[in-house]
Structure formats: C-alpha cells, structure tokens
N, C-alpha and C positions, 0 to 999 in steps of 0.2 A: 442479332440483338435488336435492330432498330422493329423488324416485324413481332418480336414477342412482348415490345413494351409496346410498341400499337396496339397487338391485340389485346394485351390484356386492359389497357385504358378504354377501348371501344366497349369492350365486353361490361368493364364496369357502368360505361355512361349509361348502355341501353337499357339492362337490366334496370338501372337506379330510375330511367324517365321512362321507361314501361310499368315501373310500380307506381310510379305517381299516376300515373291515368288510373291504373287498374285499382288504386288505392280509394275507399273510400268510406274510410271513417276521418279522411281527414287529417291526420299525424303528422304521414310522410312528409305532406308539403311543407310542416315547419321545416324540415332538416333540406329536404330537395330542391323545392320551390325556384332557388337558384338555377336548375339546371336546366328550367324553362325559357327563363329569361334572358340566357344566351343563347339562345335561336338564334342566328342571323337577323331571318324575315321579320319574327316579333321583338327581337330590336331595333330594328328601323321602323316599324311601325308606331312604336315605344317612343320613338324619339331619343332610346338609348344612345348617346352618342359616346358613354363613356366603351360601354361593350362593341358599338359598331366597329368604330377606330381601330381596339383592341382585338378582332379577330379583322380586320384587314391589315394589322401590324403583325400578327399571327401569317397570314398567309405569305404577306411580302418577305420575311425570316424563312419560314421553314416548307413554305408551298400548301396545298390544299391540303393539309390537316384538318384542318376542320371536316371536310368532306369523310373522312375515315375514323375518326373519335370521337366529334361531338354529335355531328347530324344524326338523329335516329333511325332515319330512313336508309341514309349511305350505307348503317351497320347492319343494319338488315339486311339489305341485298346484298351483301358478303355470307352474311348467313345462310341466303334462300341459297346464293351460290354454289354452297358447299355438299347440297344435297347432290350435287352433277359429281361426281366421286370419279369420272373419266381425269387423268393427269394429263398435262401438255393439252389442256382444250382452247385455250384461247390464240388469236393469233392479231398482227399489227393491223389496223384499218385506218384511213384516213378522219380526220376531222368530217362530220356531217356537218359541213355550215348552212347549205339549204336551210335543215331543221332548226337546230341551234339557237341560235340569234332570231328568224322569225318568229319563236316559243316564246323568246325573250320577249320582244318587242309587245306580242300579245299577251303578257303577262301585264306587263307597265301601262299599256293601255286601257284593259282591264280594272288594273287599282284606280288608276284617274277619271275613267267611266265611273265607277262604283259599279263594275258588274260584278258581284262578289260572288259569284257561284265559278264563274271560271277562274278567278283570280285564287281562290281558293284552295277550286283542285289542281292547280301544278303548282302549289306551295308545298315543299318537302314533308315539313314539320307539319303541318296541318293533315297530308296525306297519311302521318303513320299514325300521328292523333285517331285518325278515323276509325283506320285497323284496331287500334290498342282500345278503342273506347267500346266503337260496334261490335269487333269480333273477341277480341280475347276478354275484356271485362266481364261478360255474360258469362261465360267459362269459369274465369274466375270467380265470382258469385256464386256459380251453380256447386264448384266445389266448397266456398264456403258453405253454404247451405246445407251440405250435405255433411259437414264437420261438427256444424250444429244439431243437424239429428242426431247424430251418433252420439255427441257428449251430452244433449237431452237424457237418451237413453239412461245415459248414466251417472245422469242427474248433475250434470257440470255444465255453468254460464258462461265457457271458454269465448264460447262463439254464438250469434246472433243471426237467425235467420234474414234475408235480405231479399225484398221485392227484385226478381228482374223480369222484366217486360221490356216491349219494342217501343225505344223510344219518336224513332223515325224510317219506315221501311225505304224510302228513296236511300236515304246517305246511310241505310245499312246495305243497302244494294251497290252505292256507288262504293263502299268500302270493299265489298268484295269481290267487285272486279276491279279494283284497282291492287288490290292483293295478290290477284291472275295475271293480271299484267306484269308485275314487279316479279312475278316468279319464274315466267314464261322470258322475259327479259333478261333476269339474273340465271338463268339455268343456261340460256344461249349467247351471255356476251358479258355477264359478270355487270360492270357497273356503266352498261349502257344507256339505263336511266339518266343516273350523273351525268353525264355526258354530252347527250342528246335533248334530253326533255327538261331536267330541272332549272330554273331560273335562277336558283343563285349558285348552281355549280357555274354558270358561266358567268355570274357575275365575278366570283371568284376566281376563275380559270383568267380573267385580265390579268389580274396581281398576280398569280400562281408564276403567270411567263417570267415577272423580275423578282422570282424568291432570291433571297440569295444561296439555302443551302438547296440542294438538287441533286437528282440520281445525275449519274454521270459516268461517260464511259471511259475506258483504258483500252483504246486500242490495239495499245502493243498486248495485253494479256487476251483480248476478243480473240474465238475460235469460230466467230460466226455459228454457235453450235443450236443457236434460236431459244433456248432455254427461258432467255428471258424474255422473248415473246410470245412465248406460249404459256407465261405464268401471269403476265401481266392483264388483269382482270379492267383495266381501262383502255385496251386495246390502247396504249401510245407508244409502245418503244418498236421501232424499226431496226432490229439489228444488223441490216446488210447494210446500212448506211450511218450507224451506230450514231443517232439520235432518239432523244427522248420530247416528245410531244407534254412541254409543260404544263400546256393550260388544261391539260386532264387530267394529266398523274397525279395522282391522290394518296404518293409517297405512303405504301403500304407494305412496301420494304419485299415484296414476293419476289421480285427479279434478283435482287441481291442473295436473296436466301438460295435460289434456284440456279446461281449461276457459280459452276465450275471448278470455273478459273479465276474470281477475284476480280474480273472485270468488269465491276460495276462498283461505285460509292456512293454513297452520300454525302458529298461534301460541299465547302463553300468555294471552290473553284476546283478545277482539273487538279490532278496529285503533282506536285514538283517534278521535276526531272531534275536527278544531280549530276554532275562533271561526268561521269560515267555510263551516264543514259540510264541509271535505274529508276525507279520511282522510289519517293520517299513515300516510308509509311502512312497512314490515317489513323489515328486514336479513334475510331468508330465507337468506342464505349463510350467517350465521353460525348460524345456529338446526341447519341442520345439518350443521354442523362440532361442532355441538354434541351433535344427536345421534348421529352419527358417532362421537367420542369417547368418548358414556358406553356404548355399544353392546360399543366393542373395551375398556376399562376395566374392565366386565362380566367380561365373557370372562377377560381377567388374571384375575380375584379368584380365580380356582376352578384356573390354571395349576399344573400339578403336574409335576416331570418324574417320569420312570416308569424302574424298575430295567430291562433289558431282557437276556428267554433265551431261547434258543434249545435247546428240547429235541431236536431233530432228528427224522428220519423212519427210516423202516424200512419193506421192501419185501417182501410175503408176501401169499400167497393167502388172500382173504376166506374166514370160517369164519360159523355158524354162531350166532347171540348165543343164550345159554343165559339161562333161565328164570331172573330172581335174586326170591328172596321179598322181601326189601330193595334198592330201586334205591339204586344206587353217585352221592353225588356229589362233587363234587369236595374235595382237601386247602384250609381256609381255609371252608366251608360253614357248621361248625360241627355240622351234624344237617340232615338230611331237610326238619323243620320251620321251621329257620332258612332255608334256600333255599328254602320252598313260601311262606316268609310276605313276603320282601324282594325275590325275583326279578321284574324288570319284562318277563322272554323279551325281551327285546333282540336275543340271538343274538351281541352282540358276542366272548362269550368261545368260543363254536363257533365262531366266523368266524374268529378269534385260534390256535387249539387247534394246535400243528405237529404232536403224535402222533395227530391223525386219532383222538381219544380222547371226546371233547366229540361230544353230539348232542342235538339236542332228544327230550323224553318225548313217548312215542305212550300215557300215561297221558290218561285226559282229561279230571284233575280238574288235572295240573298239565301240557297236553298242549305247551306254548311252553318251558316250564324247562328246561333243560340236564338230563342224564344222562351217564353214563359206560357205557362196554363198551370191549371191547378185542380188537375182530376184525381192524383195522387200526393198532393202535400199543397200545402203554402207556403210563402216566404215568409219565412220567419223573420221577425224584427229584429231578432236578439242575433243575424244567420247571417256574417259578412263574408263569406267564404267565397265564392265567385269574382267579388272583387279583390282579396287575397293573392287568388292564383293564375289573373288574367294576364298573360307574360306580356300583350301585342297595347296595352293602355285603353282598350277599347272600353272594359270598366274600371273607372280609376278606384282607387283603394279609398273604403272609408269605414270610417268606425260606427258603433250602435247608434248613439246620440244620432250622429247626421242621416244613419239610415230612416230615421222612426218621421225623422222631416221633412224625407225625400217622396211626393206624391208621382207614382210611375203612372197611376187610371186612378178611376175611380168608378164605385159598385153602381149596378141599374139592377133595377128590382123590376122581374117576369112578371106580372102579375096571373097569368095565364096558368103558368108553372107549381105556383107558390100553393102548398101542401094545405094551407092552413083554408085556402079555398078550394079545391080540387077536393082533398078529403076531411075538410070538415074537420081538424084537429088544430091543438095548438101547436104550436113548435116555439120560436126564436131563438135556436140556435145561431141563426148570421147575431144577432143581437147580442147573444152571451161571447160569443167568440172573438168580437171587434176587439183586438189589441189597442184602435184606436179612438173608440167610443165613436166612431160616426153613424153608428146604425142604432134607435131606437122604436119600439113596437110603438105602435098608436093605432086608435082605432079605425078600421074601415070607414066607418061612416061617424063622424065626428059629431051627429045630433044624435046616436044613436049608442048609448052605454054599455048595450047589448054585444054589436057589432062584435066582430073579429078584430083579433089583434094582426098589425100587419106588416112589414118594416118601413123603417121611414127613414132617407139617407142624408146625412150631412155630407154634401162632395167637396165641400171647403178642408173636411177634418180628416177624410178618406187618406188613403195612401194608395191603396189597391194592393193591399197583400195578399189578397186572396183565400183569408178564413173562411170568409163568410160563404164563397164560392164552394169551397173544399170540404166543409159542413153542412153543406145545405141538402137535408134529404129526398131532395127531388127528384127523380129519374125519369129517362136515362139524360132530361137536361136539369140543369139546376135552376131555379127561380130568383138567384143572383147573380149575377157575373161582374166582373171586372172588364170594364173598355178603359184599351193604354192609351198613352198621351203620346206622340210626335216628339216634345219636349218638355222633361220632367220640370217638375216645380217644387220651389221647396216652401213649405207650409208652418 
C-alpha cells in the first residue's frame, strides 16, 4: 500500500513540473507555479521559511519523502532505473562519506563564493530543469510543430507553429551528460545519485536519522531471505544485521512489498509484543493515508496562484548577438549580483520566456544563469512572466506599471552599422518601435536640412527592452544595441 500511494504521488509531481518547463504558452504556471516553489534549494534561496520549516517537519515525521515524491530528479532516477528490468539487482553498501559530505561542503562553499556554475550543477532541481528545458522541450515543440502543420493542412488554428533553436550549446552539452550520468548511475545502483552526490539529499538524510515513522524490522518474522536488499534501490537495509541505514532510505515502500514474510513495517516504533510473545498488528492503511495526507498538505502550504501574460512572439531573421560589457538581466533581478547570488539555473524562467528573450550565460562563472539578448524577441513591457515563475527570489515578482520604470541598459547607436548610412536609405524603425519614446530621428548634420535622418537616444528615458535592437535591420550586427547596468534604476 505505502509503495503504490508513493508511486502514484511521484508519478503525478513529475509529470505536473516537467509540463511546466515544457509548457510554453504560459497557462500552466497559473495552476502549477506552486510545485516550483517547493524545491527545497529554491526555498531557501527564496527565503521561504514558511516551506523550508515545512519540508524539514516533513522529513523529521515521515523521513526522506521528499527525496521520492516531490524532487523531480529523485523520480526520475526511479524511472531511468526501471529500464534495468533484471529483478533482485541491488544489494546493501555502506554509506560513502569520503564523497558525501565533502560534495556537501563544496556545494556551501560554492553558494558563498558566488561560483554559480558549480553550485548550480549539483543542485537537484536545477539539474532536471536542464534535462526538461534543453532536451525534452525542443521535442516537445518539434511535435507541436508538426500538429500545427497538419491542422494547417486542414485549415484548423488548434495549434501554432513555435520557433525552436539552440539557446545555449555549453548547458545543452552539460545537460546531456548529466542525463548519461544519472542513467549510467541509476541503471547500476538505483538512487546512488541521492545518496552520494546530491546536497540536499544529505542535507536531509540529517533529519531523515530522527523521523519518527521508519521502515523497521521483525526479527522474529526475518528469514534472512535478502529480498529486501536486493529491492532496495538506496542500497541501506543490511539484512544480516537487520538494520536500516536512515539517512538514505527515501521510504519507497520496495522492501516491504518485496518482503515474504511481513518482516518489515513502517511504523512509529518496533510492533508491541503481547503477554504471549506475538506481535500486535499494524493498521498500515491508515499510516499511509497518513502519509498520503501530510505529503499533498505539504504541497498546499507553498500553493500560490500566479498572475498570467502573455508577451507574445514576433517572427524575424536571427542576427548576430553583440558584445555587451554588462550582461543584460532581466526587469525584477534587482542587479547582476542579485541574480549571480540567488539564481539556482533551474531554466524554469527560459523555459517560461514567450519573446524568445531569456537564455542561459555562456559566462562560466555564472554559465547556468539566465541572460538577456534580443536577436529573437524583446522584452516586452506588457511581459511579466520570468518574474512570475522565478521559485529561487532571484527575480522578484512585479507588475507592468513597475516593470515600464525599471531601466535594466540602455541603447548605443553603431554608427558604422546603421542602414541609413551604409545603404543610403531611410529606416527608423528603433524610433517607431521605442515603447518608451527614448529614441528620436534627427538629422546627421544639424546645419544641413538635407542630411540623413539618424537616431538620437534619450538614456534618461531608455529602459533597454530591446525593440530597437530586435528591429533594427542591420546585419548580421545591428546598429543598436542595449549595454546592461550592474544595477537596475528605476526611472
């Protein structure tokens, strides 16, 4: 009982927070947006202390749940695992604390450095972000795509063709060897990731030691017959000494299903013994209906719904991304250093981005973090969505008004570049496009009435959304750009 209400609660999380990455028109996140924000990692990043509290009162009750229902990564390597279709594959190993705790440590060190590229990649949540953003999203796009030709055909607006391109080949590279890993892992020792490498299964595996409910043995029913450690996918139950290794067991209920003779429970202490040396029974249905309950109750506490926009798209030939001495990030960041110090690269908010504006940094101190360019879209004014769905606080949420007065850069005009000298044509398009009137044409040579028109930039009234850039038919560089600010201003 306790392994089919697991799985089926695991089954439903991943599913639900692999459609929000892969999701992007945007919807989902009103209804799901929730199921981000209980991450662990981007709860404490958050400053969540209502959800931290709440999944360490989670663990110390019922033990490393978390690790088997909510983490996306955990339920995946149960998945990847399942392809190993050999039975009785796993067997008892010791705790690796060599690894373990030194991972840890370089984790924590990491955050307080600010080296966010390592800290990033042994973040759970952030690692299946990658998978779900790089690899399977493009997948799914491709089939949308190709739902939309076909109802084309047939003259039906069901579905809407959708740019996909690379948004970053390093962190689609490190996505897929970390996919290799995770499967290479999970094919040969189940959830040896957890175990070994991840930083908050050990953070958790502390509390895990004093849950109060816990697998547990019956010695007098034990056959010593191993069953249950040959099912147990965290390598901790030692049956010849019929102990369970707490701080790993990630209560998946397999040993129990696996085992015999009834010699194993889940319960809140060893079974009674009565006058007669039998055991008293266990009501196991209700333990968990129980943990059932406080698993989805969890989950409630952090329930948010979520404003929802729709910036829309725009359909133009890739350009060239120009050199910025300042990377651009996004309205809600705060400063450079505010997203280098809170971002967990998740990918949620590029996964999320509808102007094709969001990319992760090929910087490789912050190589997972979101950036801005605008060879395929602008940030749209009207376009709050990134700060929406940022679970880790790294963009805080803000509405249109504040966005249209938050200045992130502001535009420089190529002269070099710029069409209207090069080829002897008019344009001002940057001009017609300025959402926020900082850009006006004036003449080249101001004694001369003749002259060229040419753009002339207000950087007081700029924001740096990036129209002007995104419009500017220059190739393959544009004769506008946006240089970001260190820290934003509000205007």
């Amino acid at each position: 009982m306790l392994r089919k209400i697991r799985t089926i609660l695991a089954a439903v999380f991943i599913v639900l927070i692999t459609l929000l990455f892969l999701d992007f028109t945007g919807t989902l996140h009103h209804w799901l947006g929730w199921m981000a924000k209980i991450q662990f990692l981007p709860a404490v990043m958050a400053l969540n202390v209502v959800v931290v509290v709440a999944l360490i009162a989670l663990t110390l009750v019922f033990g490393r749940i978390y690790c088997s229902v909510i983490c996306p990564l955990g339920v995946f390597q149960d998945i990847l695992a399942r392809f190993h279709r050999k039975k009785n594959k796993y067997s008892f190993s010791k705790e690796v604390t060599w690894l373990r705790y030194p991972v840890l440590a370089v984790f924590v060190i990491a955050a307080v450095a600010g080296v966010g590229s390592l800290f990033q990649l042994l973040a759970p949540y952030s690692a299946y972000g990658r998978i779900a953003t790089m690899l399977f999203q493009p997948i799914w796009k491709a089939c949308n795509n190709l739902l939309a030709m076909v109802a084309e055909h047939y003259e039906s607006y069901a579905f809407y063709s959708i740019d996909t391109w690379m948004r970053s080949l390093p962190v689609f590279v490190i996505a897929a060897v970390t996919l290799v890993a995770l499967l290479v892992l999970a094919w040969r020792g189940g959830r040896t990731y957890c175990n070994t490498i991840c930083p908050v299964g050990t953070v958790l595996s502390f509390f895990a030691r004093f849950s109060w409910m816990k697998i547990r043995f019956d010695e007098d029913k034990c056959k010593n017959c191993s069953l249950c450690s040959k099912n147990c996918k965290a390598a901790c139950i030692d049956y010849k000494t019929h102990t369970v290794d707490y701080s790993r067991c990630v209560v998946c209920g397999n040993c129990i299903e696996s085992c015999k003779f009834g010699a194993l429970k889940y319960s809140a202490k060893p079974s009674r013994i009565s006058q007669t040396g039998s055991h008293s029974p266990v009501d196991t249905s209700k333990r968990s209906f129980l943990l059932a309950s406080a698993m989805v109750s969890t989950a409630a506490l952090a329930q948010k719904k979520e404003k929802l926009m729709d910036g829309g798209l725009a359909d133009i030939e890739d350009k060239v991304a120009p050199e910025r001495q300042t990377p651009l990030t996004p309205p809600g960041s705060l400063s450079f250093q505010n997203l280098a110090t809170r971002c967990t690269g998740c990918q949620l908010c590029v996964s999320e981005c509808p102007n094709q504006v969001l990319r992760p940094s090929s910087d490789l101190m912050h190589l997972m973090q979101p950036t801005m360019s605008y060879e395929h879209g602008y940030c749209r004014p009207e376009c709050t969505r990134c700060s929406e769905v940022c679970p880790a606080g790294a963009i805080k949420p803000i509405d249109e008004d504040e966005k249209t007065s938050i200045q992130i850069g502001h535009a420089v005009w190529i002269k070099k570049n710029c069409v209207v000298l090069t080829d002897e044509v008019e344009c001002g398009n940057c001009a017609r496009h300025c959402p926020s009137g900082a850009i006006e044409m004036v003449q080249l040579d101001e004694n001369n009435e003749e002259s060229p028109l040419v753009p002339a930039i207000n950087e007081a009234a700029c924001i740096g959304c990036g129209a002007c850039e995104f419009v500017c038919p220059s190739r393959p560089f544009s004769a506008i750009y946006v240089e970001g600010h260190e820290v934003h201003k509000k205007i």
